[in-house]
VEXDREN-2710 file (C-alpha; in Angstrom, 1 decimal):
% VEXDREN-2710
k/r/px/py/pz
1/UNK/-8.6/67.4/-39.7
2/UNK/-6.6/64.2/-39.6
3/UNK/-5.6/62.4/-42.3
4/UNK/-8.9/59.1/-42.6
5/UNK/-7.9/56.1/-44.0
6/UNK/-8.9/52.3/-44.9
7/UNK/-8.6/50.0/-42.8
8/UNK/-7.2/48.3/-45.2
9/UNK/-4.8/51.1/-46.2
10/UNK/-3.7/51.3/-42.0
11/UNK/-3.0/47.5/-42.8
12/UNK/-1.2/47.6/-45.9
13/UNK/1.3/50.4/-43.8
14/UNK/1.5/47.6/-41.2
15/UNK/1.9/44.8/-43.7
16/UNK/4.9/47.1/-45.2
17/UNK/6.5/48.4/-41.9
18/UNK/6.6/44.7/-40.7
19/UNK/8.2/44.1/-44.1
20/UNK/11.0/46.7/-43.2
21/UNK/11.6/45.7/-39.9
22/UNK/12.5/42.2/-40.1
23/UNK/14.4/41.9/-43.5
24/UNK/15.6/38.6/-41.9
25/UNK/14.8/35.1/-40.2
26/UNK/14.8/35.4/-36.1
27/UNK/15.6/32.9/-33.8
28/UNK/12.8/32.9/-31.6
29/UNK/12.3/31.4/-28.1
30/UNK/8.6/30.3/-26.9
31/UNK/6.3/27.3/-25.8
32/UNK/3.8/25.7/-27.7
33/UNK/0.5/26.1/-26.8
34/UNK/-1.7/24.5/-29.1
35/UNK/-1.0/22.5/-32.5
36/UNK/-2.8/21.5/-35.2
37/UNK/-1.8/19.6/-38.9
38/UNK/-4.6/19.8/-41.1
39/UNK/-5.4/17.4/-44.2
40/UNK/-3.0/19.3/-46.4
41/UNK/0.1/18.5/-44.0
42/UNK/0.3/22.5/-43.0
43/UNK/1.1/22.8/-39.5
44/UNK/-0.7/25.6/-37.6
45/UNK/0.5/26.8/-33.9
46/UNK/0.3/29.1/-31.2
47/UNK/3.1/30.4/-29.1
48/UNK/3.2/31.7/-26.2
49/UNK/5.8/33.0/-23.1
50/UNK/4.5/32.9/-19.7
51/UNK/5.7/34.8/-16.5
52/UNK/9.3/33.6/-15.3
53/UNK/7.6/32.8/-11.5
54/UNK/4.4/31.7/-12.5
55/UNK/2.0/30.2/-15.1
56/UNK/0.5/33.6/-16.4
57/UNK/1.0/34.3/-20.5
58/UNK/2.4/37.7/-21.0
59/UNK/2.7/37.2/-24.9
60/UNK/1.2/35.2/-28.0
61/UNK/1.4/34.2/-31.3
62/UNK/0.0/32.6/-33.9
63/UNK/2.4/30.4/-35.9
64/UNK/2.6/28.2/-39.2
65/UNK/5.1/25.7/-40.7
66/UNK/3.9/25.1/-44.3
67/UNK/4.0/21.3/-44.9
68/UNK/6.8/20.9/-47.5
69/UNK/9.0/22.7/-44.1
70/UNK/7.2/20.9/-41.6
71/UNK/7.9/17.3/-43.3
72/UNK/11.6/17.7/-43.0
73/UNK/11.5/19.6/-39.2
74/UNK/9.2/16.8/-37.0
75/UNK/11.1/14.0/-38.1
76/UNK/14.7/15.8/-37.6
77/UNK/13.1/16.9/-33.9
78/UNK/11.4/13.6/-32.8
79/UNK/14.6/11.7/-33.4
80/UNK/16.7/14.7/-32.3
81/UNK/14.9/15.2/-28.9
82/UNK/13.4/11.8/-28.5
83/UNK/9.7/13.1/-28.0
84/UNK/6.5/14.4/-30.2
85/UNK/6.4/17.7/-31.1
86/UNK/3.7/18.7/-29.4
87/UNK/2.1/21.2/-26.6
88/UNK/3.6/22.1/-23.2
89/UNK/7.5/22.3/-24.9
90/UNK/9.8/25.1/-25.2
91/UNK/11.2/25.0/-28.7
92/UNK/13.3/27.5/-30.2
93/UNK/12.5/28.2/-34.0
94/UNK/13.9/30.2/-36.6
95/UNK/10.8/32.9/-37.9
96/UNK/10.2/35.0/-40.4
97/UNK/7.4/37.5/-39.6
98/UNK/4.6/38.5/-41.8
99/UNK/1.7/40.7/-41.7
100/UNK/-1.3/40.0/-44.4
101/UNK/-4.1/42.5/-44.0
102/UNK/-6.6/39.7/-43.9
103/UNK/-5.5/37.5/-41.3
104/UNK/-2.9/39.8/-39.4
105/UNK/0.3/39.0/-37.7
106/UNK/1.8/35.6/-37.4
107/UNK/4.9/33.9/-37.6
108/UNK/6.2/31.1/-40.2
109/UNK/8.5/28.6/-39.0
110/UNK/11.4/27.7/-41.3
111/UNK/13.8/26.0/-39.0
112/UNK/13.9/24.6/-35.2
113/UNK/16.8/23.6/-32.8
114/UNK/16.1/20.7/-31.0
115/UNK/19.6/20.7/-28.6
116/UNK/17.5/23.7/-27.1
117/UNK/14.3/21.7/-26.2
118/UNK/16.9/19.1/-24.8
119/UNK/18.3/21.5/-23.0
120/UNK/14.8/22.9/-21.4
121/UNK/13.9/19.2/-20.2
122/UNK/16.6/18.7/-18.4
123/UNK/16.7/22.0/-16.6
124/UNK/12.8/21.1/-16.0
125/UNK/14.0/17.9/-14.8
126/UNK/16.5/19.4/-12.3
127/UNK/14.2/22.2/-11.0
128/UNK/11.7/19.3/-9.8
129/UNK/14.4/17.3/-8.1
130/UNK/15.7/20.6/-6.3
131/UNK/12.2/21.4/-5.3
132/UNK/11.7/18.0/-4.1
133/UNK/14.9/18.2/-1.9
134/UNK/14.3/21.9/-0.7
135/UNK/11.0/20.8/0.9
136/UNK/12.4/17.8/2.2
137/UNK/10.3/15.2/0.7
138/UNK/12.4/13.6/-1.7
139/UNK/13.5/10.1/0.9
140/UNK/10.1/10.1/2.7
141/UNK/9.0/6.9/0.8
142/UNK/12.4/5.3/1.1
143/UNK/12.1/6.0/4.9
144/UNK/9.4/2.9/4.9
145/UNK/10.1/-0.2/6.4
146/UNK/9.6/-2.9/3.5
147/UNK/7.5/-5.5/5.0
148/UNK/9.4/-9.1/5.9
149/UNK/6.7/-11.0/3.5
150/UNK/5.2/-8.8/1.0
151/UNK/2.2/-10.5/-0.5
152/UNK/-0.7/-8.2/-0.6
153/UNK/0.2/-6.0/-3.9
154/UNK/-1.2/-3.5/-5.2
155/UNK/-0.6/-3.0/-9.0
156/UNK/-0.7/0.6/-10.9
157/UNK/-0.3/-0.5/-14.3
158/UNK/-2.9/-0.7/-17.6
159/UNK/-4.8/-3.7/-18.3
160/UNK/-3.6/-4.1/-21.5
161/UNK/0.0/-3.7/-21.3
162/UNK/2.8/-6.4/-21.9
163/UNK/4.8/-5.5/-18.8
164/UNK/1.6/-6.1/-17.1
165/UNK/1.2/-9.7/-17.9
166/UNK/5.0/-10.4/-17.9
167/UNK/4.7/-9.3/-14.0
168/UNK/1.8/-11.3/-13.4
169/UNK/3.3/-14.4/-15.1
170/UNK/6.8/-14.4/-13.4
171/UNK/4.9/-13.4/-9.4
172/UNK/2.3/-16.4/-9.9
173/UNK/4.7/-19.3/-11.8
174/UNK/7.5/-18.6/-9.8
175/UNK/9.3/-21.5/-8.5
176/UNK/9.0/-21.3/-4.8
177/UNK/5.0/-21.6/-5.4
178/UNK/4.6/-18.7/-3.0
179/UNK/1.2/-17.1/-3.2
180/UNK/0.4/-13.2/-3.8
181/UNK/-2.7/-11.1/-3.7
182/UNK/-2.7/-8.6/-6.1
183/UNK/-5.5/-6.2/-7.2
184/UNK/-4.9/-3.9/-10.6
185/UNK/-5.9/-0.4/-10.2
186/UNK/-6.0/0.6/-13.7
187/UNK/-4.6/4.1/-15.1
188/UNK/-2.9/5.4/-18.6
189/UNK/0.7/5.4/-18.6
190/UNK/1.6/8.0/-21.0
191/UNK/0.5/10.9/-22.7
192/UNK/-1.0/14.0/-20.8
193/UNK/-3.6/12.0/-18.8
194/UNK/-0.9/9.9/-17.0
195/UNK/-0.4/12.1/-14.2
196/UNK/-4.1/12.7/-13.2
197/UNK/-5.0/8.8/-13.7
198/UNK/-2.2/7.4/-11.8
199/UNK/-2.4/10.1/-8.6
200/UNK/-6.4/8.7/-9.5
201/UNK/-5.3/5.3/-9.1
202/UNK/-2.9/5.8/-5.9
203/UNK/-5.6/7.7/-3.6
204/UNK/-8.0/4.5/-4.8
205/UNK/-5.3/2.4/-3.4
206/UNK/-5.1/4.6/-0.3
207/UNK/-8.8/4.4/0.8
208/UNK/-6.7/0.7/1.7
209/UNK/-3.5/1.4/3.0
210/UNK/-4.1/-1.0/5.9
211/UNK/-5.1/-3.6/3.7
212/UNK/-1.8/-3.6/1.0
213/UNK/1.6/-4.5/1.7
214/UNK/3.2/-2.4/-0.9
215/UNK/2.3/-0.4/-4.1
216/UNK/4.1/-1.6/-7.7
217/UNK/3.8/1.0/-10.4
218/UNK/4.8/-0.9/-13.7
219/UNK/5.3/-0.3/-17.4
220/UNK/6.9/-2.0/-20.5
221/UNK/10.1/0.1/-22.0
222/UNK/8.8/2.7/-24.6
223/UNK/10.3/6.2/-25.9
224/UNK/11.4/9.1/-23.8
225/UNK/8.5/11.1/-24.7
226/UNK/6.6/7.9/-23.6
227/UNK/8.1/8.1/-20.2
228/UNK/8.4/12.1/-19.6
229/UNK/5.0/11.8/-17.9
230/UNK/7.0/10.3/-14.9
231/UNK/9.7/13.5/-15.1
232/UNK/6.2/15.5/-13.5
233/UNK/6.8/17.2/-9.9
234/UNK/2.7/16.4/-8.9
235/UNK/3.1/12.7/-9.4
236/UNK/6.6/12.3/-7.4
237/UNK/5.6/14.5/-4.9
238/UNK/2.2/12.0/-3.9
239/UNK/4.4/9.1/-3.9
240/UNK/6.9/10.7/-1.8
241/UNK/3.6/11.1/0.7
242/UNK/2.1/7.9/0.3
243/UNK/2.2/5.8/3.1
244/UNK/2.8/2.7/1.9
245/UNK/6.5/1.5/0.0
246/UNK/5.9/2.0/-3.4
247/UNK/7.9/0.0/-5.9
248/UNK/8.8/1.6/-9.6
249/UNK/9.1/-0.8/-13.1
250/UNK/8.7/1.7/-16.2
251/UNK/11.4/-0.3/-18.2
252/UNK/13.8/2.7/-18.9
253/UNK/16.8/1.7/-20.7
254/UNK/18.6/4.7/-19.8
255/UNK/18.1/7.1/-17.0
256/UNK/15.8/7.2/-13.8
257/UNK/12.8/8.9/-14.3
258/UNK/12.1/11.4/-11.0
259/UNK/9.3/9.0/-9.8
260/UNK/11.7/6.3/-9.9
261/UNK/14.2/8.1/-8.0
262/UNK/11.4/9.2/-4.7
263/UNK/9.9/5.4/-5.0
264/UNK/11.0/3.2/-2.0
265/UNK/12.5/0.7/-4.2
266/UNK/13.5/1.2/-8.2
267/UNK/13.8/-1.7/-10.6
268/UNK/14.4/-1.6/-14.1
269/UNK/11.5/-4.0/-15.4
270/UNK/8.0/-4.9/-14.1
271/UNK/10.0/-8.6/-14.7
272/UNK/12.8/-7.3/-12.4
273/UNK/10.2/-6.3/-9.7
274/UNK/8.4/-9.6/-9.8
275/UNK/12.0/-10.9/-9.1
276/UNK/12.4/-8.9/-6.8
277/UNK/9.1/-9.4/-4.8
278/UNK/10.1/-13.3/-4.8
279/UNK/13.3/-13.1/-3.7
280/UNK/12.0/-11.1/-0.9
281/UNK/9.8/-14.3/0.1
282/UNK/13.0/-16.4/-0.8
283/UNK/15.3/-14.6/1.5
284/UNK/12.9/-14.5/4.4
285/UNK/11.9/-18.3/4.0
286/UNK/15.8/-19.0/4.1
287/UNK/15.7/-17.0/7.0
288/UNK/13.3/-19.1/8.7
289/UNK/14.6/-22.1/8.0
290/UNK/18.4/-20.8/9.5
291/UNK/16.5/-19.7/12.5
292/UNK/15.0/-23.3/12.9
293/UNK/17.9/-25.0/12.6
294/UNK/19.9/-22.8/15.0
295/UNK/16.6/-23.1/17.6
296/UNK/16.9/-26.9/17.0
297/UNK/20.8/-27.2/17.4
298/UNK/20.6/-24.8/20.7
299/UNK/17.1/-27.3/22.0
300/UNK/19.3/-30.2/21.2
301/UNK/22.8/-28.9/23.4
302/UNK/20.3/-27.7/26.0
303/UNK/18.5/-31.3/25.9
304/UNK/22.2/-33.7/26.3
305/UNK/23.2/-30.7/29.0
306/UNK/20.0/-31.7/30.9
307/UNK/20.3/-35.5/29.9
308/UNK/23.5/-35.4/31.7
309/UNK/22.9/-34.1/34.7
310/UNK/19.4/-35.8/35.2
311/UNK/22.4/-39.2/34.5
312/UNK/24.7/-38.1/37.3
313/UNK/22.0/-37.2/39.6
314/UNK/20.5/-40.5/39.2
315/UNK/23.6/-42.6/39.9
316/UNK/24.1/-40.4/42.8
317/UNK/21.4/-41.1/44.5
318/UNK/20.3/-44.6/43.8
319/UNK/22.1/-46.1/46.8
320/UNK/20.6/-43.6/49.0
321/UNK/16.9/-44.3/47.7
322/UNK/17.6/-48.3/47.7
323/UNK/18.2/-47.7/51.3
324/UNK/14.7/-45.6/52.0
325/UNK/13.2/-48.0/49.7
326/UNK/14.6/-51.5/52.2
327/UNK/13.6/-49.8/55.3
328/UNK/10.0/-48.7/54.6
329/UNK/9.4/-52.4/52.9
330/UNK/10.3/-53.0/56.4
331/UNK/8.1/-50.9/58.3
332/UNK/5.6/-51.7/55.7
333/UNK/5.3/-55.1/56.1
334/UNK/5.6/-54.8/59.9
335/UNK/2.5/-52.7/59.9
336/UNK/0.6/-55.3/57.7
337/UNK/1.0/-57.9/60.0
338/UNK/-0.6/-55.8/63.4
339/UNK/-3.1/-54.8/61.0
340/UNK/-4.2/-57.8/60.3
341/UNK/-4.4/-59.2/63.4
342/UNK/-6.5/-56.1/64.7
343/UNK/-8.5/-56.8/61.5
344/UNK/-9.6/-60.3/62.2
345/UNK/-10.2/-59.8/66.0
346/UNK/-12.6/-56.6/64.9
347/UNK/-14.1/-59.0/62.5
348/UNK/-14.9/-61.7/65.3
349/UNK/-16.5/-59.5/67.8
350/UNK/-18.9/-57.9/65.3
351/UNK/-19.8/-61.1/64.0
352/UNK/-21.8/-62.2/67.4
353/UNK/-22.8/-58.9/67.9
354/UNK/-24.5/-58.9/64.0
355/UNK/-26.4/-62.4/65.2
356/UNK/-27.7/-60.8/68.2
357/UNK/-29.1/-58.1/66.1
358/UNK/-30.3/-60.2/63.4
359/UNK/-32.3/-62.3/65.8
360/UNK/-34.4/-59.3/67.4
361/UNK/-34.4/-57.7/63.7
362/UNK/-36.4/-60.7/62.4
363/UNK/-38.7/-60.4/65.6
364/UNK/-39.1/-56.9/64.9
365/UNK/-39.7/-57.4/61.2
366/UNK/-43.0/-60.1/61.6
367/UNK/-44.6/-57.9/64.4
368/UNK/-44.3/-54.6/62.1
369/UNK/-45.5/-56.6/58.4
370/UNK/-48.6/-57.8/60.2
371/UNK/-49.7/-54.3/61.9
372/UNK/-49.1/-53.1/58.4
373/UNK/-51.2/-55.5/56.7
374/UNK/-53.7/-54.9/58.6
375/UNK/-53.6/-50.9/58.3
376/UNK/-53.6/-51.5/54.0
377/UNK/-56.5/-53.3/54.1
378/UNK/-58.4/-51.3/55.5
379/UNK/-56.7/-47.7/53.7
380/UNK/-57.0/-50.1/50.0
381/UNK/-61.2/-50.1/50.8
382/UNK/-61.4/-46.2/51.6
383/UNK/-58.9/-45.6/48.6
384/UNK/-61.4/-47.2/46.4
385/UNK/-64.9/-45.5/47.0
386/UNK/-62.6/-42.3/46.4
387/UNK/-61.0/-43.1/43.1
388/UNK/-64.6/-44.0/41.8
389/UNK/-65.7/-40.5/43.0
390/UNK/-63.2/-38.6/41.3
391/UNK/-63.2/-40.5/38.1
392/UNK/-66.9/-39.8/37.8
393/UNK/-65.9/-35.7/38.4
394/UNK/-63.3/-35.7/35.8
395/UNK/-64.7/-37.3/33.0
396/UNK/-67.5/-34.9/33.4
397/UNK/-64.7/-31.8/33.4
398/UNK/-63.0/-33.0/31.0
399/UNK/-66.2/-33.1/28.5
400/UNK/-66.8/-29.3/29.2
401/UNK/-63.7/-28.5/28.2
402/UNK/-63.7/-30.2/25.1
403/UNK/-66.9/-28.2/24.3
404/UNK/-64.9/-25.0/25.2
405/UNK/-62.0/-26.0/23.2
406/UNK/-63.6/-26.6/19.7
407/UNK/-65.8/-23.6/20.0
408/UNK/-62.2/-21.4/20.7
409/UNK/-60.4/-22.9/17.5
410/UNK/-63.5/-22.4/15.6
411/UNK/-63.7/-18.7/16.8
412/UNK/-60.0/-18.2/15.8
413/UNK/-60.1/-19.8/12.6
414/UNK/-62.8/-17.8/11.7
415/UNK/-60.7/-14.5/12.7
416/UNK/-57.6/-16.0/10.6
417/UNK/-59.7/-16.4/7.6
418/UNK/-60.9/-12.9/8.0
419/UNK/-57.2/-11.5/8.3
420/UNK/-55.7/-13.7/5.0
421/UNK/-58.7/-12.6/3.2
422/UNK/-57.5/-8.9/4.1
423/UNK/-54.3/-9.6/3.6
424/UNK/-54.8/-10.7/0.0
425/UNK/-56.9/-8.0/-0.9
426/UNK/-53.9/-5.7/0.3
427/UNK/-51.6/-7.5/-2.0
428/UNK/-53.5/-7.3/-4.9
429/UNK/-53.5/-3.4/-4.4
430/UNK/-49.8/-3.3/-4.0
431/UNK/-48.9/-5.3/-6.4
432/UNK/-45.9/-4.0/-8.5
433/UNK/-47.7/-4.5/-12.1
434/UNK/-51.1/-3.0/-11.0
435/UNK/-49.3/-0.3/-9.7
436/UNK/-47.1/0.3/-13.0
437/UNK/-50.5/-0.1/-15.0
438/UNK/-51.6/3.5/-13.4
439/UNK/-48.5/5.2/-15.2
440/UNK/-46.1/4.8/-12.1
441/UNK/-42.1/3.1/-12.7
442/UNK/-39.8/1.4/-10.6
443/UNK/-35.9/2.8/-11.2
444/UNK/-33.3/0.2/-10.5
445/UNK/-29.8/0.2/-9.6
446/UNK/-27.6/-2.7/-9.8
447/UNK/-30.5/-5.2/-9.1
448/UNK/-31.7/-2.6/-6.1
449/UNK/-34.7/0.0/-5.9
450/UNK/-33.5/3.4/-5.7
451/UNK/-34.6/5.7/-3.4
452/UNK/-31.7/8.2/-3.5
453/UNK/-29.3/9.9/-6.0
454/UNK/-26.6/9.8/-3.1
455/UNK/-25.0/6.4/-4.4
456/UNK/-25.5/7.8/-8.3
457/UNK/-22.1/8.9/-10.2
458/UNK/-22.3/10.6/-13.9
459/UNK/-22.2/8.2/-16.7
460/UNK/-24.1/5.2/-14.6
461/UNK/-26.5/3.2/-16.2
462/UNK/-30.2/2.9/-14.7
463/UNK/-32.8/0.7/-15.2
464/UNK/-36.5/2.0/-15.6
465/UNK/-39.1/-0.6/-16.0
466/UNK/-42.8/0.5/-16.4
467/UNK/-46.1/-1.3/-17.1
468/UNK/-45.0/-2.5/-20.5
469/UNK/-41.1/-2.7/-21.3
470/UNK/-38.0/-1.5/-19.4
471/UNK/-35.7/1.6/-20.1
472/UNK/-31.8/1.3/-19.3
473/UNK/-30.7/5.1/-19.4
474/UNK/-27.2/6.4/-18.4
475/UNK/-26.8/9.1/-15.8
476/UNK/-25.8/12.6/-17.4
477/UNK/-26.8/15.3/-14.3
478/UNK/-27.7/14.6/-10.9
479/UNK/-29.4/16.9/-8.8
480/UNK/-29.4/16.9/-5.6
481/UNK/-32.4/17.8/-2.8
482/UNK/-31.2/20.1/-0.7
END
């Protein structure tokens, strides 16, 4: 039979194999997964090593640097390196590995070389600009035409951030008065949420790419670990696809970042793009105002060209119109004097005619007024007996219809009476508080009734309002009727 022991004997072998095996400190290449400094100032790690081509881990460890170590090594990395230590980072560390029957195998850090970590970043950094190149996306947002007047901005920035307000205060004082729409989409600028809430930010922006003339993306100066969220291959890659020029500001003092280097236009300071966005307006009103004064110099030649030819025409042919002008005067006046003389010996001859035919139209006139005199007195009796007739019919039909009338309105009031009463009654039985009084609520959102959970995102607040008091609740699930 086999020789049986404890499991805390097979440990203690382990525990003094390990021992054996690494008399000495190893240098010790891996990424940091996770990272944790308790209350005592011990720093407690896991390390891991993924798959060269892909994200799979194929080992891990857990690590500790005691605190009186880990005092001395963050401050000599952060200023070394420029960034936190913190997850996602290769590091390489000097180890010492143990074994304790309790708690197993880990690793204690004594020592860390942060020229290596250096190192990693910028071969990170180098891989994402080749990748952008090989797939030949890395000038599609430069490609963009820059629009002549670009005054509908859109603004990627946090609400709270100096750069922010510095932007804002140089694009609305600036001294050409021009005026600019801007609308802040708000998203964190650093720190592991930075890539999710500005691609967050830039597809709320593209729901109205018609709408915005360019994008601005803007940020005071800060640390390099501030700005490493902009050396990230998903974020440079979006704004090498967005369709709209997309203007960088992330205040680096030193090098691009990779989003910097795909946006259509980089400028060192939100100030400087501010400036920039101006100048824009500057140039292009200079521009107009070259263009008005070359238009107005080219109206004016064209004008004195035509001036003086309209002069040489007109000396040229103001003898020859003088001349037309004599010679029908002539004619003129030779025609006014045969006209006139036909005029007056027209006018004579119908002058006796119109006596003649005055004379037999006054005869005519006395023989017809007293034939109709005659006729009008006798139509002016028959027209009376008639109107005497028919006054006595009317006033007779109109008194019927009188009757008729009032006994229709009172008919009809009656019937609206009857139809407000039911109306009131159906009122009453609708009304909002005698239907909360039988246990029923009415569920509000944003002032409106709601009939659907369509509209409804998580972390919305409701409003429930029953018979006595109101409820304001916030969304956590939604389920939807399918």
């Amino acid at each position: 039979m086999n020789e049986q022991l404890k499991l805390s004997e097979l440990n203690g072998r382990v525990k003094q194999a390990v021992a054996l095996s690494f008399t000495a400190p190893l240098w010790v290449v891996a990424e940091i997964s996770e990272l944790k400094i308790n209350r005592n100032g011990h720093c407690y790690l896991v390390l891991i090593e993924k798959e060269e081509l892909g994200e799979g881990i194929i080992a891990q460890a857990k690590a500790t640097i005691w605190s009186y170590t880990f005092r001395m090594l963050q401050p000599y990395f952060e200023t070394t390196t420029g960034q936190p230590l913190t997850e996602g980072i290769k590091v390489l560390v000097s180890v010492s590995v143990e074994f304790h029957e309790l708690y197993g195998y880990s690793l204690n850090i004594r020592d860390i070389d942060p020229t290596y970590t250096l190192g990693d970043m910028a071969r990170k950094r180098k891989e994402i600009i080749t990748r952008l190149q090989a797939d030949g996306v890395f000038e599609m947002n430069k490609e963009l035409e820059l629009p002549l007047v670009p005054q509908k901005i859109a603004i990627v920035s946090s609400s709270t951030a100096a750069g922010y307000e510095d932007f804002m205060d140089h694009l609305t004082n600036n001294v050409g008065k021009y005026k600019f729409h801007t609308k802040l989409f708000p998203a964190v600028m650093q720190g592991n949420q930075a890539e999710s809430s500005i691609i967050e930010a830039l597809e709320q922006i593209y729901q109205h790419e018609d709408f915005f003339d360019v994008v601005v993306i803007i940020r005071g100066g800060g640390s390099q670990a501030d700005l490493s969220c902009f050396d990230n291959y998903n974020l440079a890659y979006y704004i090498t696809q967005f369709p709209i020029p997309v203007l960088t500001g992330i205040g680096h003092e030193k090098d691009d970042s990779i989003v910097d280097m795909v946006a259509h236009t980089r400028l060192k300071t939100p100030t400087a793009v501010a400036e920039f966005l101006v100048n824009t307006l500057v140039k292009f009103d200079a521009t107009l105002s070259e263009l008005n004064w070359h238009f107005t110099q080219k109206v004016n030649e064209v004008l004195l060209t035509a001036q003086g030819k309209i002069d040489f025409y007109t000396r040229a042919i103001a003898p020859i119109v003088q001349e037309k002008i004599t010679k029908t005067n002539n004619r003129l006046d030779q025609t006014i004097y045969k006209v006139d003389h036909l005029i007056r010996l027209f006018i004579q001859s119908k002058s006796h005619q119109l006596e003649r035919t005055e004379e037999a139209f006054l005869q005519e006139s006395k023989n017809f007024s007293r034939k109709q005199l005659r006729i009008l007195e006798r139509s002016t009796s028959t027209l009376s007996s008639a109107v005497q007739r028919i006054s006595l019919y009317n006033r007779e039909l109109i008194s019927r219809k009188i009757k008729q009338s009032e006994q229709l309105i009172k008919k009809n009031l009656a019937q609206q009476i009857h139809f407000l009463e039911l109306a009131n009654q159906k009122a009453i039985l609708i009304d909002p508080s005698k239907i909360l009084s039988r246990g029923y609520s009415i569920t509000t959102y944003k002032g409106k009734a709601l009939k659907t959970t369509e509209y409804l995102k998580d972390h919305e607040l409701i409003e429930t309002r029953l018979a006595q008091g109101t409820i304001i609740s916030e969304v956590k699930t939604i389920s939807k009727r399918k």
